[in-house]
VOGU-3710 file (C-alpha; in Angstrom, 3 decimals, decimal comma):
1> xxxxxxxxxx> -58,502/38,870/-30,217  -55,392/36,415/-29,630  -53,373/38,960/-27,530  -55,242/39,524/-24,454  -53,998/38,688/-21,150  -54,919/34,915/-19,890  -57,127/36,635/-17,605  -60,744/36,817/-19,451  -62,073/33,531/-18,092  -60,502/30,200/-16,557
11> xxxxxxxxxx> -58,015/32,559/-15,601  -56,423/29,624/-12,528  -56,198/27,132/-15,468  -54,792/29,370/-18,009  -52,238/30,978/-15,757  -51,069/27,226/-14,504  -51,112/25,780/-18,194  -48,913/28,942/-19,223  -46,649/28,913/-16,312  -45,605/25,178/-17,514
21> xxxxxxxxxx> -44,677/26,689/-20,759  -42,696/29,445/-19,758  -41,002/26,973/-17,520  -40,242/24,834/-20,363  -39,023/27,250/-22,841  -36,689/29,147/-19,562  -35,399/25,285/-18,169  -35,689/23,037/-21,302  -38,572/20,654/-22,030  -39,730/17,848/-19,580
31> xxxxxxxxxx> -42,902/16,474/-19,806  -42,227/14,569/-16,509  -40,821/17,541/-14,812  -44,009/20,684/-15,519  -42,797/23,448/-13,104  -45,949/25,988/-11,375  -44,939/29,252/-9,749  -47,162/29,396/-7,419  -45,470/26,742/-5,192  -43,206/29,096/-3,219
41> xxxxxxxxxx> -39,851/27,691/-2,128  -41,641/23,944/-2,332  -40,737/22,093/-5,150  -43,155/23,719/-8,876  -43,750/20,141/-9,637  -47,117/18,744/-10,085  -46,782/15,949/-12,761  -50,856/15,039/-13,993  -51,743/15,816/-17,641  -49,225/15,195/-20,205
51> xxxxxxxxxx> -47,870/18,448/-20,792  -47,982/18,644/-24,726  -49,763/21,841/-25,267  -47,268/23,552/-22,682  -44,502/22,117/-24,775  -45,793/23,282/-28,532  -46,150/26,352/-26,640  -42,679/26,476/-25,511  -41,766/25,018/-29,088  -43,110/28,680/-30,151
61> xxxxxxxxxx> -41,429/30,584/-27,754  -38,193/29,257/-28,961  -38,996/29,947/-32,484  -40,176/33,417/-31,622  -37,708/34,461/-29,172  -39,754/35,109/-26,695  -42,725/34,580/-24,283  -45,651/35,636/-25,777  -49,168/34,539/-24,980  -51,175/35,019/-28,430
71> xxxxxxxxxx> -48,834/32,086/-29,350  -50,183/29,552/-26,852  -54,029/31,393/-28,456  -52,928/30,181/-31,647  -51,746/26,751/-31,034  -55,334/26,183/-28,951  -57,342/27,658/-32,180  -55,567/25,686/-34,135  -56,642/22,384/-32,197  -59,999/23,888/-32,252
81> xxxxxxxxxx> -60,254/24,007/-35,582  -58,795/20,554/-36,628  -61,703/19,074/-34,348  -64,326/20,781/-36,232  -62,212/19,814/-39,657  -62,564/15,495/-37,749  -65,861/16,164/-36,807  -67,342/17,031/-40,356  -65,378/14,042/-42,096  -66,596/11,808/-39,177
91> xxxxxxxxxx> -70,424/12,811/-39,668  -69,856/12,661/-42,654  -68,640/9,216/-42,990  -71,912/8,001/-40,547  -74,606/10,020/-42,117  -73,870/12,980/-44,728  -72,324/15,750/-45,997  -75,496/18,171/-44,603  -75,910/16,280/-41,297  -72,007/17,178/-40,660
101> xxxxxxxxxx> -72,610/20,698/-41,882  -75,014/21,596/-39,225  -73,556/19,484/-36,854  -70,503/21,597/-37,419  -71,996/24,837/-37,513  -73,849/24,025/-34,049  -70,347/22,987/-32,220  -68,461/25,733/-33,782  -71,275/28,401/-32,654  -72,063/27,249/-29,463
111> xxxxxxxxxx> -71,038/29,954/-26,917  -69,264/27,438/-24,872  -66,892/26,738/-27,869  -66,446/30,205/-28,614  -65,327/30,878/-25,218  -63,407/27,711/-24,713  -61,362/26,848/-27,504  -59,444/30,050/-27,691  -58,533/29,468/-24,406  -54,868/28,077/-23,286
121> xxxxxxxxxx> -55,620/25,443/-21,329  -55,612/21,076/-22,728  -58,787/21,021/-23,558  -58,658/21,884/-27,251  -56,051/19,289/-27,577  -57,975/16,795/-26,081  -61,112/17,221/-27,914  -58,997/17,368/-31,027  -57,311/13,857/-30,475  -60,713/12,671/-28,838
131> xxxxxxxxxx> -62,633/13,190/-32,389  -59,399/12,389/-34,444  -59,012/9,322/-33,109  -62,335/8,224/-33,121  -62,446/8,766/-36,472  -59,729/6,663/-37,725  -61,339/3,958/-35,418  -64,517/3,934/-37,494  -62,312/4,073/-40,983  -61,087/1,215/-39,732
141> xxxxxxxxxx> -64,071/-0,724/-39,020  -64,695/0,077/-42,791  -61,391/-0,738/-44,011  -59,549/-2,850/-41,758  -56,290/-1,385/-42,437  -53,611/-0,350/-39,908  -53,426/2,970/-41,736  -56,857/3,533/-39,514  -55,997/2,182/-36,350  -52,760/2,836/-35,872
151> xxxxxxxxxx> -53,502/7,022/-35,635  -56,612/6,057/-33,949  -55,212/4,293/-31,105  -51,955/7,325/-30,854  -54,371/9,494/-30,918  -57,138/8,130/-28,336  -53,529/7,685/-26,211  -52,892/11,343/-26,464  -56,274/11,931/-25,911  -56,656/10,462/-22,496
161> xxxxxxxxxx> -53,086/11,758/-21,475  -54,309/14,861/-21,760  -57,086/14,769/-19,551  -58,519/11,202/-18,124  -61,867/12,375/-18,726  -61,288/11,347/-22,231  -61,475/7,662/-21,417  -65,619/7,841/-22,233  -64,887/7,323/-25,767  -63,979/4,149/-25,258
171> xxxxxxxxxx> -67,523/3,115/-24,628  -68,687/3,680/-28,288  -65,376/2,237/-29,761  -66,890/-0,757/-27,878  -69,763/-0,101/-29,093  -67,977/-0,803/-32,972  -66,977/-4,139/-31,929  -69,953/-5,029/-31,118  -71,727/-3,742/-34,336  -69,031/-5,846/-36,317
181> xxxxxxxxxx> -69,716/-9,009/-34,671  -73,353/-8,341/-33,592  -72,528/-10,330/-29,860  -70,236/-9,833/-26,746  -68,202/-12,697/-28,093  -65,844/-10,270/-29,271  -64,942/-9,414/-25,150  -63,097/-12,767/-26,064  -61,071/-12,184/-29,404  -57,238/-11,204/-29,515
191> xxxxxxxxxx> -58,479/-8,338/-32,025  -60,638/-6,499/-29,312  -57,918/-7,315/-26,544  -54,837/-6,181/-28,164  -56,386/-2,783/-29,644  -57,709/-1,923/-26,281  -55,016/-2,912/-24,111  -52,671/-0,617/-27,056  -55,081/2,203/-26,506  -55,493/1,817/-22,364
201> xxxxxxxxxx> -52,028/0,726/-21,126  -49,679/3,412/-22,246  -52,141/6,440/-20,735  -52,726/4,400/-17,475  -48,844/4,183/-17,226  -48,451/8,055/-18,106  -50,388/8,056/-14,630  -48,916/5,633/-12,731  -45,524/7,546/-13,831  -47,082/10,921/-13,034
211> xxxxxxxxxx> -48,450/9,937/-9,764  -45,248/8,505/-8,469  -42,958/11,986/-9,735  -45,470/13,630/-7,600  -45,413/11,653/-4,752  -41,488/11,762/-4,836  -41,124/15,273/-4,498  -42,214/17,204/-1,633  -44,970/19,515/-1,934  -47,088/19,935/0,882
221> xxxxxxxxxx> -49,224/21,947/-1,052  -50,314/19,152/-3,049  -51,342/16,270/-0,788  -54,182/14,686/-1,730  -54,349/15,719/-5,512  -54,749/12,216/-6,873  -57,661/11,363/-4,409  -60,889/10,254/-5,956  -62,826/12,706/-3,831  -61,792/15,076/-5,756
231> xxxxxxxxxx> -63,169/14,229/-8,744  -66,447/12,312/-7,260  -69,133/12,657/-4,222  -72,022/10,924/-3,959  -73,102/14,155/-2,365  -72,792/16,201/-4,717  -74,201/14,016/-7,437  -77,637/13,515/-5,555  -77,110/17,763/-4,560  -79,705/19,933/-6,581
241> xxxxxxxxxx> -77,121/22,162/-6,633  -75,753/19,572/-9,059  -79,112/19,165/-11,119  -80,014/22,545/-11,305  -75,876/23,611/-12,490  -76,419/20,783/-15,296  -79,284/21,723/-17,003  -78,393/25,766/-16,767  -75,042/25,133/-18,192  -76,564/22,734/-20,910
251> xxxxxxxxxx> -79,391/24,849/-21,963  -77,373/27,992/-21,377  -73,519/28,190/-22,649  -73,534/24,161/-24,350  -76,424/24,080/-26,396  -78,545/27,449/-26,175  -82,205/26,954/-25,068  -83,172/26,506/-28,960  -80,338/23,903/-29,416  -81,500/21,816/-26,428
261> xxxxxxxxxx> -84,640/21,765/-27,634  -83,770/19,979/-31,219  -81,202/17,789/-29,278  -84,342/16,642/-27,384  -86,253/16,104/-29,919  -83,662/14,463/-31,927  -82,934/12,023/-28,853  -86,579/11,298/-29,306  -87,057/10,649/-33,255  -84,240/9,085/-33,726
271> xxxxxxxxxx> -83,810/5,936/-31,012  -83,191/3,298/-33,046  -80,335/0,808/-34,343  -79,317/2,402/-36,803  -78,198/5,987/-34,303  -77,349/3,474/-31,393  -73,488/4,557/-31,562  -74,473/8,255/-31,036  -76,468/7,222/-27,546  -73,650/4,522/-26,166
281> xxxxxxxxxx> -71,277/7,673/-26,994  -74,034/10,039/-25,451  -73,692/7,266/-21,903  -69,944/7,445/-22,489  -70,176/10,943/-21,693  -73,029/11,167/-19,305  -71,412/8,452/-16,781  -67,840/10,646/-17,013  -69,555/13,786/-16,203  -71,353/12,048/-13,103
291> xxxxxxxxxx> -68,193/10,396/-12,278  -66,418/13,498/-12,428  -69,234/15,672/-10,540  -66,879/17,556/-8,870  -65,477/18,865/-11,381  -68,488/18,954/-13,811  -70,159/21,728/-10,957  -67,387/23,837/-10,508  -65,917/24,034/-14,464  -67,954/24,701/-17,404
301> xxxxxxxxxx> -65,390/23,289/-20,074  -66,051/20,231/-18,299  -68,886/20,270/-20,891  -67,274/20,546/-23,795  -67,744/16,244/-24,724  -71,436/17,107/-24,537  -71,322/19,853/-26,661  -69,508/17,715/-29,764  -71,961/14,776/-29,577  -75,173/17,156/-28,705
311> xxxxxxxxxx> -73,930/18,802/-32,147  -73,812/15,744/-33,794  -77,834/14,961/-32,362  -78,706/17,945/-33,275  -77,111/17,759/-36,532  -78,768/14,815/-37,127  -82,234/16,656/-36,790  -81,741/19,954/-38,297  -80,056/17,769/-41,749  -83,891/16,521/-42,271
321> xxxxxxxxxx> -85,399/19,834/-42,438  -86,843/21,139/-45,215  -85,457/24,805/-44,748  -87,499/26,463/-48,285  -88,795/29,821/-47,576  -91,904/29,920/-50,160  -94,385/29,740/-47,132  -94,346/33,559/-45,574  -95,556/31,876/-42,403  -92,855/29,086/-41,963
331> xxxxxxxxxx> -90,024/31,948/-43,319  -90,919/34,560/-40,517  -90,633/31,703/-38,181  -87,081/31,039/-39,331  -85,968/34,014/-39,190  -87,235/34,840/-35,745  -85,862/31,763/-34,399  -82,099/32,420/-36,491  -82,551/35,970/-34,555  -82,888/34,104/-31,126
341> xxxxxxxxxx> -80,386/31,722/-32,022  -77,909/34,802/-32,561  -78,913/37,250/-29,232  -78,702/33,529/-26,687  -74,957/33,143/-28,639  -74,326/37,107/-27,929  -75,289/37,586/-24,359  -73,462/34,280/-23,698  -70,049/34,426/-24,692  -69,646/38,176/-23,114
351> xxxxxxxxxx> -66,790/36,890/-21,276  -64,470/35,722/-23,457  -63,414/39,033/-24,794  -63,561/40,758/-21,377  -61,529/40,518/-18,280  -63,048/40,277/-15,511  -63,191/43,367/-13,266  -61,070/41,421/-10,179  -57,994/40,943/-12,238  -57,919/44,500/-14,094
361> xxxxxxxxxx> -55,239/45,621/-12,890  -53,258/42,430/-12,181  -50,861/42,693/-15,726  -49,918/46,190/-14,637  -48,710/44,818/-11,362  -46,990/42,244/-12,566  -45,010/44,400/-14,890  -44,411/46,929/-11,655  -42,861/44,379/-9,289  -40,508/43,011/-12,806
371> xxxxxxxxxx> -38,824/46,514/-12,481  -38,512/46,969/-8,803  -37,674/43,486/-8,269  -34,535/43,053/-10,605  -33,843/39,218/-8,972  -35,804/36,661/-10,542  -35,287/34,228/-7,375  -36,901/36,458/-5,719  -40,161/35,210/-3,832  -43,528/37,447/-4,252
381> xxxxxxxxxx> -46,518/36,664/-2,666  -49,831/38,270/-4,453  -53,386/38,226/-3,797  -54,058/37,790/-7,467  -52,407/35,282/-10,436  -48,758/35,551/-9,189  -47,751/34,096/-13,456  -47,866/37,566/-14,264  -45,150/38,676/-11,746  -42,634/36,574/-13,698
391> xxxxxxxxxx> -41,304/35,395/-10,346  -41,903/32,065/-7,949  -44,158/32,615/-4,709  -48,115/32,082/-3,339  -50,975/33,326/-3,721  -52,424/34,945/-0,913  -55,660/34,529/-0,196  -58,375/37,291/2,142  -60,328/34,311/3,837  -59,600/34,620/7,898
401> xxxxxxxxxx> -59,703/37,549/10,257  -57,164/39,961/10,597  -55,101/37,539/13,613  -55,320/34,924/11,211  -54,164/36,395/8,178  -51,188/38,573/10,179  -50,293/35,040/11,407  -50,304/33,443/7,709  -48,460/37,015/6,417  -45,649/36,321/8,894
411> xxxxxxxxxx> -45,435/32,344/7,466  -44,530/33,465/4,312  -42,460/36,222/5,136  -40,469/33,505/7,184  -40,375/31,272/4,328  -38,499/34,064/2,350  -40,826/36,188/0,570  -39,641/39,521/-0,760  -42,588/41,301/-2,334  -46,231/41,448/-1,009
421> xxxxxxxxxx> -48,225/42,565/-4,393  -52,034/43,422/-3,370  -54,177/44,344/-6,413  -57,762/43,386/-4,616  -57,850/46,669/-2,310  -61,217/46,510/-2,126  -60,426/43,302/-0,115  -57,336/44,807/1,854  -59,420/47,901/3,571  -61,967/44,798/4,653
431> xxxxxxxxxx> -59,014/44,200/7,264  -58,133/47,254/9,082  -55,842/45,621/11,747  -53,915/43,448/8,959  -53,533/46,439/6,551  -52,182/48,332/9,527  -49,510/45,509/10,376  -48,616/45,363/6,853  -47,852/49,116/6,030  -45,914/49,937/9,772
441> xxxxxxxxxx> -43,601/46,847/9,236  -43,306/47,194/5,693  -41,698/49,234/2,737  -44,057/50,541/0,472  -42,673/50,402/-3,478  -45,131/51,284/-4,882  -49,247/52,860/-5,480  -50,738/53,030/-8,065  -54,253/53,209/-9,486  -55,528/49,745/-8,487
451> xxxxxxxx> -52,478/47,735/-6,631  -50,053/48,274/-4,096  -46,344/46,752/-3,622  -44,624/46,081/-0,590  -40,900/45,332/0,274  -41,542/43,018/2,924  -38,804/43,344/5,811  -36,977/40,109/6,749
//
């Protein structure tokens, strides 16, 4: 299912990622100049992540003739699948061919992949270049030949452009240096310093570039975006909030309960030299998701890095396993536990074929207001994603009283919005007073089933 709306989970992320798109493929392609909707009459620029998948997207919509979301499904899928293609060849090349089999078969079925990597947002990409790259880093200790490292330090480039987050995996390409010269001596040789300075520069100047667009244009609704606090808070770190969100997410939607439990024990058996790459990769990631806290408690895809090398632990276990089925005993056990293995995936990944009940009738609104409101400048403001409205505006959020929010109302409406679009009524008859001032001073288009549209009287 490729053609449902970007509403069935991540719904902020996949609305902003395809508003960038439909930006580029209406005003041209400029990966320094990403336009959001959601901005108002401020300036739609927010310049962070490189904007690649927004521009294959686009790419698409050219092609096609039109904007249409299973497109920007596909090319996500697509990355998805050329991860798990880099992560068998790359197990592979470390251990085996059955080792990368189940470590494969674990990523590929974990309900956190199954709900993520359909989904249109830069995280596919990412973990596509992240394992690509890394890859043709290891050839290359192998080989020693710039047909390795040249794709492997593009691609660990593209990687971290796409979200800095990526920038753990240079811990275990560190880690490959070290292996090949067996001290920190290399920390001193032209070989380590000009392949890391290749890989590091260009993506710290993508944000250095990025950061200075944004703080060129005006956008007061984006002050503060590049802070660290953002990301980080000692805080929330030490919070049990925190401890208690990591291991539910890690036994739940990342590795199932039964998967944790061979990625434990395969952190146990197998501590030794020979698997130290997999554990300084294993820190890599551990130190960004505690760097990145913030964003670690409030998104699960921020999980995703554990999920590909808690596949590869745990394909590291299940490859030694003798799975014969002569002992009745041992095959009952088997199957019971591939049964388990199947109902934990089921009643996990419920939500990435569903949309959630809050934004049911959002499409239907959008496509409303598209007919009554026949300018595209004009300005809507909507209490739910304002990308499917096809037109610039806010978002407008129930979260004062009803003073407060006829004050806010009356902002916007001097700030020239057209079109009030309300599709959480639930939320609406919460605030008697403000529904009140909104119906007697406004021009009800139209009610439907679910949402309400008002011409809002300048």
């Amino acid at each position: 299912m490729i053609n449902i709306p970007l509403l069935e989970t991540v719904a902020t992320r996949q609305c902003e990622t395809a508003m960038i798109a439909r930006n580029f493929y209406y005003n041209g392609i400029n990966l320094l100049f990403p336009q959001f909707d959601h901005f108002g009459n401020f300036s739609g620029t927010l310049v962070m992540e490189i904007g690649l998948l927004p521009a294959l997207t686009a790419i698409g919509y050219f092609i096609t003739g039109g904007v249409h979301e299973w497109i920007a499904r596909l090319i996500s899928i697509i990355f998805s699948i050329g991860t798990v293609i880099f992560l068998y060849f790359l197990v592979k090349n470390i251990f085996n061919k059955k080792t990368a089999l189940w470590a494969c078969f674990c990523f590929y079925l974990s309900p956190l992949s199954i709900i993520y990597t359909r989904t249109f947002q830069p995280d596919s990409a990412m973990l596509f270049f992240t394992i690509s790259g890394f890859y043709f880093f290891y050839k290359y200790f192998n080989s020693h030949k710039l047909l390795h490292i040249i794709p492997g330090i593009l691609f660990i480039i593209i990687s971290i452009a796409l979200k800095i987050t990526s920038i753990y995996i240079l811990l275990p390409i560190c880690y490959l240096f070290w292996q090949e010269n067996k001290s920190f001596k290399f920390l001193y040789s032209y070989k380590f310093c000009i392949i890391m300075l290749s890989t590091i520069l260009p993506s710290a100047g993508w944000y250095v570039i990025a950061s200075h667009i944004s703080a060129l244009i005006p956008n007061d609704q984006v002050i503060g975006v590049w802070s660290f606090s953002n990301w980080f808070k000692i805080k929330t770190l030490l919070s049990y909030e925190y401890l208690h969100n990591f291991i539910e997410i890690t036994a739940g939607k990342t590795l199932t309960p039964i998967g944790l439990f061979f990625f434990a024990k395969s952190l146990y058996k197998n501590f030794n030299q020979k698997n130290a790459l997999l554990y300084f990769w294993l820190s890599g990631v551990l130190i960004y998701m505690f760097l990145f806290c913030e964003n670690t408690l409030s998104h699960k895809y921020y999980y995703l890095p554990l999920l590909i090398i808690g596949s590869i632990f745990i394909g590291v276990e299940l490859g030694k396993e003798n799975f014969g089925f002569k002992n009745p005993i041992k095959k009952s056990m088997k199957i019971i536990l591939a049964i388990l293995v199947f109902i934990s995936i089921i009643t996990q990944i419920k939500s990435a074929y569903t949309l959630d009940e809050k934004y049911k009738y959002t499409v239907e609104a959008g496509k409303k207001l598209q007919k009554i409101s026949t300018d595209k400048n004009d300005l809507v403001l909507a209490t739910r994603r304002i990308y499917y409205c096809n037109r610039k505006g806010w978002r407008f959020n129930f979260d004062a009283d009803d003073s407060t929010l006829i004050k806010k109302f009356n902002e916007f409406k001097d700030n020239g919005c057209k079109y009030f679009v309300v599709t959480e009524l639930n939320e609406f008859d919460k605030f008697p007073e403000f529904r009140k001032y909104v119906e007697n001073n406004n021009k009800l288009k139209a009610s439907e089933q679910g949402f309400l549209i008002f011409k809002i009287n300048n």
